[in-house]
ZABATI-803819 format. One record per residue (C-alpha): x, y, z; residue in one letter. Coordinates in Angstrom, 2 decimals, always signed. Example, Ala and Ser with C-alpha at 12.3 -4.5 7.8 and 13.67 -1.06 7.14 Angstrom:
2
+12.30, -4.50, +7.80, a
+13.67, -1.06, +7.14, s
END
This chain:
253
+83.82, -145.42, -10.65, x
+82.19, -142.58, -12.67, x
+79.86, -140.31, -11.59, x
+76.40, -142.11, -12.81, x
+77.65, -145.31, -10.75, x
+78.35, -143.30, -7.77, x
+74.71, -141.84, -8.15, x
+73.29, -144.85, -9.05, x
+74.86, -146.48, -5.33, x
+73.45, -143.28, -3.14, x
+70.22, -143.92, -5.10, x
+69.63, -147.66, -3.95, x
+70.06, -146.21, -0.21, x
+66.94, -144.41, -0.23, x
+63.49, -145.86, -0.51, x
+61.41, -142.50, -1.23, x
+58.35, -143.57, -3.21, x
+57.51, -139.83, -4.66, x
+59.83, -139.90, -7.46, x
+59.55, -136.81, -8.55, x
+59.67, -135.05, -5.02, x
+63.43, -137.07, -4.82, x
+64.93, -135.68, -8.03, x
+63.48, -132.36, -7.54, x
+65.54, -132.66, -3.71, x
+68.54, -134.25, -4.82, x
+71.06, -134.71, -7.93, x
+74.18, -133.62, -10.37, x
+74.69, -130.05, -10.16, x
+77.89, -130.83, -12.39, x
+79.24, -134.03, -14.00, x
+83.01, -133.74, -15.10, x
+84.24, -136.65, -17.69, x
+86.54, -138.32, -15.34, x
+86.63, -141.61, -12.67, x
+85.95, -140.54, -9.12, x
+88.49, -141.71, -7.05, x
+88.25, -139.06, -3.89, x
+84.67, -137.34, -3.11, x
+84.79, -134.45, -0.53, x
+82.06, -133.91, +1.84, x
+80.51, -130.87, +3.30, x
+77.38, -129.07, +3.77, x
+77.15, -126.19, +1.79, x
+78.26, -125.68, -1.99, x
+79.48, -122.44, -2.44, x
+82.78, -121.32, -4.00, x
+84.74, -121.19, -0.60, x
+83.95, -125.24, -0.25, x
+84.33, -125.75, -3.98, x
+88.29, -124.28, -2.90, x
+88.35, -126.55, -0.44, x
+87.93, -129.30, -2.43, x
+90.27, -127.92, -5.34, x
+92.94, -127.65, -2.42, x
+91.96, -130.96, -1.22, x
+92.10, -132.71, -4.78, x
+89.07, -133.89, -4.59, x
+87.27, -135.66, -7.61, x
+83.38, -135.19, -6.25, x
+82.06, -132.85, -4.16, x
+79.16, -134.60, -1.69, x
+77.02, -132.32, -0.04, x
+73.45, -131.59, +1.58, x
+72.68, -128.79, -0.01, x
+72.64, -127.07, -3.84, x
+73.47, -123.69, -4.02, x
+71.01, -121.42, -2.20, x
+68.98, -119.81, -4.96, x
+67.94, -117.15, -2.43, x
+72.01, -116.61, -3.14, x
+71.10, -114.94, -6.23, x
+73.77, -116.20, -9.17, x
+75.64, -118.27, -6.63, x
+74.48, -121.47, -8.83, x
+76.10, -120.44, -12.12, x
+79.54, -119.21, -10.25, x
+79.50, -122.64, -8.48, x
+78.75, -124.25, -12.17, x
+81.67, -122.41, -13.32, x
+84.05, -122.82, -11.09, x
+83.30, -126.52, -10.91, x
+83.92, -126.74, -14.54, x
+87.29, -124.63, -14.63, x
+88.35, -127.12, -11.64, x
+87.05, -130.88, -12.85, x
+85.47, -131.52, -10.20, x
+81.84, -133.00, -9.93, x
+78.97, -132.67, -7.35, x
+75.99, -134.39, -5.84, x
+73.68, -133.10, -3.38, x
+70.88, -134.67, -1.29, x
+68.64, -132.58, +0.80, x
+65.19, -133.40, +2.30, x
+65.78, -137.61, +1.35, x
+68.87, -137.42, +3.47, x
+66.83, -135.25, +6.54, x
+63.89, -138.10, +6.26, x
+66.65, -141.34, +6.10, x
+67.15, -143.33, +8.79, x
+71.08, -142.91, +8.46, x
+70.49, -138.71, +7.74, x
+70.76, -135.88, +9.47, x
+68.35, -135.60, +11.94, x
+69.21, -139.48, +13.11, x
+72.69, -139.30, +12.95, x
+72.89, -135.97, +15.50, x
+70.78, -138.02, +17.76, x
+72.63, -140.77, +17.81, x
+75.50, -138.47, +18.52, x
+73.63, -137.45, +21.63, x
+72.94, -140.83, +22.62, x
+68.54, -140.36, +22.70, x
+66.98, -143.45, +21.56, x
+63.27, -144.03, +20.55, x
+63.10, -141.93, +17.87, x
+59.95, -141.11, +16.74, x
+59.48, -139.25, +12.56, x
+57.90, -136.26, +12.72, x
+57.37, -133.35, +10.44, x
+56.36, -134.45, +7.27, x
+55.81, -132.51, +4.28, x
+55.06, -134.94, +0.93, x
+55.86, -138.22, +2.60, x
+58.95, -137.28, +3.94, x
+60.16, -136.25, +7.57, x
+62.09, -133.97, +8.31, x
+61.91, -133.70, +12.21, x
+62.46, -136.08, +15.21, x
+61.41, -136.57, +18.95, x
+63.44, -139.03, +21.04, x
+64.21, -139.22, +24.57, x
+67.02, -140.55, +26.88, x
+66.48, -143.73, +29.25, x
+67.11, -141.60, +32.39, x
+66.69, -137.64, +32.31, x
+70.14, -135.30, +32.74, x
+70.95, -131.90, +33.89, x
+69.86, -129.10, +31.11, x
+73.40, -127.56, +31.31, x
+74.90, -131.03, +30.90, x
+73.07, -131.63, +27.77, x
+73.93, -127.95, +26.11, x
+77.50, -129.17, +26.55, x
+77.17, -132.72, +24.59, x
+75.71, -130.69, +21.61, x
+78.58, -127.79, +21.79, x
+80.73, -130.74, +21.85, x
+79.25, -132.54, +18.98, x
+79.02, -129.46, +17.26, x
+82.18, -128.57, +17.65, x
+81.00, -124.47, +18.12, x
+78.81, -122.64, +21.11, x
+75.10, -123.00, +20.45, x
+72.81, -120.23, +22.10, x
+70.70, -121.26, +24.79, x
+66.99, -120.18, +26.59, x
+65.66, -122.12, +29.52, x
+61.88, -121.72, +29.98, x
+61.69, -124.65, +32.32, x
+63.28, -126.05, +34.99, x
+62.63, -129.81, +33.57, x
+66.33, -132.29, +33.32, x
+66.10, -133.58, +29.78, x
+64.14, -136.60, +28.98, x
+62.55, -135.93, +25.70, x
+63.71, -133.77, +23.00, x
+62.42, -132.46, +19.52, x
+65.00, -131.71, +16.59, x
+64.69, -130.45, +13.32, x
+68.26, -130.06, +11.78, x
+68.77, -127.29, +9.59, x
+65.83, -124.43, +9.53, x
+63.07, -125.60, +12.07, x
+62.80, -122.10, +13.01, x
+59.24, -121.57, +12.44, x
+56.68, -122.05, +14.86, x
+54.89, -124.73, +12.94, x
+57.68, -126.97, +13.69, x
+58.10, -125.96, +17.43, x
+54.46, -126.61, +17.84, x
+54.66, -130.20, +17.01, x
+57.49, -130.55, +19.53, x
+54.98, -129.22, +22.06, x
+51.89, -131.41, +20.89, x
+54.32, -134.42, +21.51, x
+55.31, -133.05, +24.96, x
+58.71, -132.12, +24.55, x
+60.74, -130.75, +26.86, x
+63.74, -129.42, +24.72, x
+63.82, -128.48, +21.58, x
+67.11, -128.09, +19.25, x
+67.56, -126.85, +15.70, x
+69.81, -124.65, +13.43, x
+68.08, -121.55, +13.22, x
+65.68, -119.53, +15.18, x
+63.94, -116.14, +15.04, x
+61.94, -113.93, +17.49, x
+59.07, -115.74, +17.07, x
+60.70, -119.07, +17.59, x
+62.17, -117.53, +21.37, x
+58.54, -116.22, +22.27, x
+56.13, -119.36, +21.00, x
+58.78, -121.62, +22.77, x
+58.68, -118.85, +26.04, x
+54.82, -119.00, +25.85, x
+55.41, -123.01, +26.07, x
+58.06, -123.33, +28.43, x
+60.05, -125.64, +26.05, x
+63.36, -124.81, +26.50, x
+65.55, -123.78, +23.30, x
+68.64, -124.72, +21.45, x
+70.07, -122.74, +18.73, x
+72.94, -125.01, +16.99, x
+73.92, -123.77, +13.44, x
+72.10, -124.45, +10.03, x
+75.06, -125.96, +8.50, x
+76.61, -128.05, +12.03, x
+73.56, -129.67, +12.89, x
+73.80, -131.04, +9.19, x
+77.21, -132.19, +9.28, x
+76.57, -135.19, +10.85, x
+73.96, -136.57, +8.19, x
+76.09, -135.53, +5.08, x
+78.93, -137.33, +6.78, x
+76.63, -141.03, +7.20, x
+76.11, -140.91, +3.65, x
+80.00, -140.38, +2.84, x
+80.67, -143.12, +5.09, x
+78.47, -145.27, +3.70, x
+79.78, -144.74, +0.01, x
+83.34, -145.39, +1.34, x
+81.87, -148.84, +2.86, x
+80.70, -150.08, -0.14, x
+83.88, -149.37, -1.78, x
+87.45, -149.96, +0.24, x
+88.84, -147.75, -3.15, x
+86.96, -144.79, -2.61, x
+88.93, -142.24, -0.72, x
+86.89, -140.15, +1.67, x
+87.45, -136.56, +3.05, x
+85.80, -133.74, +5.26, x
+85.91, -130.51, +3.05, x
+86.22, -127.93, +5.88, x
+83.54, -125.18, +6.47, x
+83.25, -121.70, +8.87, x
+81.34, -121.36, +11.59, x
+79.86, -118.09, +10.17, x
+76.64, -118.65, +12.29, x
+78.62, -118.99, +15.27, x
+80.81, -115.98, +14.48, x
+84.21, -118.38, +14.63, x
+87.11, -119.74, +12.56, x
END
């Protein structure tokens, strides 16, 4: 398969009906001429994944996000060195958060919470969830799924001394109190995302919502991951791997 054909089969996954909000939030950051045979999957783009993949032999690079413009000239050194290696890439960002096979779905289901209910919307898309668990479990029990799941420590506040029944997530950034607000209108009594700041710890101490603090990029993983999957199951060819990533936020290796 070539690139356009790969595109074309991640396109007829999605049914976003702003057209122009879904190209501006997804597409070819670089097409190399040849057949894709492996695609590599990962988060980030950035020249230390783009290695990865090089190492890897990887044909395609899959990932969630584009180079961070706030990364000023990251882009063109990613365009470069994916033209000195051959090697293409895709991304797919707030489609693949709103999807029902995407990031915020795919950590739930992770977790095991069911009822999921799409929340935080911006141009027809949503990019948050609230679901709950059939019977309530300890806090402590809970902060240990998602370190497992994670695969790295997450940092913790308890504001209430509520087991876990129903829980807000935005993966990614839903550090701003806009988001943690509509976790609190829908009576949450957890909520977990990938990035927080001091306002996040107080609004969510002023609500007693207790707070989880995964990582931008891990709470990601498993979305970018359902989409790689799915490629693979439309075609038994396709070769599939995990480009690896640090767990900068988390201060490990």
């Amino acid at each position: 398969m070539d690139v356009s054909q790969i595109v074309e089969k991640i396109n007829e996954l999605f049914n976003v009906k702003n057209k122009k909000i879904y190209a501006s939030e997804s597409g070819i950051t670089y097409k190399a001429d040849k057949k894709i045979k492996k695609i590599g999957y990962c988060v980030n783009l950035t020249l230390e994944t783009i290695e990865e993949a090089r190492i890897q032999g990887v044909d395609m690079m899959l990932t969630h996000h584009d180079a961070w413009e706030e990364l000023y000239g990251l882009k063109d050194a990613c365009i470069e060195k994916l033209a000195e290696y051959g090697i293409s890439h895709y991304y797919n960002h707030l489609p693949l958060d709103d999807c029902h096979f995407g990031t915020n779905d795919s950590l739930l289901k992770k977790l095991n919470l069911k009822n999921m209910k799409r929340t935080h919307e911006w141009e027809g898309l949503y990019f948050g969830r609230i679901a709950e668990y059939d019977k309530e479990i300890e806090f402590h029990e809970f902060v240990s799924k998602i370190e497992n799941v994670l695969e790295e420590p997450v940092r913790f506040w308890r504001f209430n001394d509520k087991k876990v029944k129903r829980v807000g997530l935005v993966c990614g950034n839903g550090a701003s109190t806009a988001c943690l607000k509509e976790a609190v209108e829908h009576k949450c009594d957890t909520y977990i995302t990938g990035e927080s700041n001091l306002y996040t710890i107080q609004y969510a101490q002023f609500k007693g919502i207790n707070l989880i603090i995964g990582s931008h990029t891990f709470t990601e993983l498993p979305g970018i991951e359902s989409l790689a999957l799915k490629l693979k199951a439309n075609n038994k060819d396709l070769e599939i791997v995990r480009l690896n990533e640090f767990h900068h936020e988390a201060n490990i290796r």
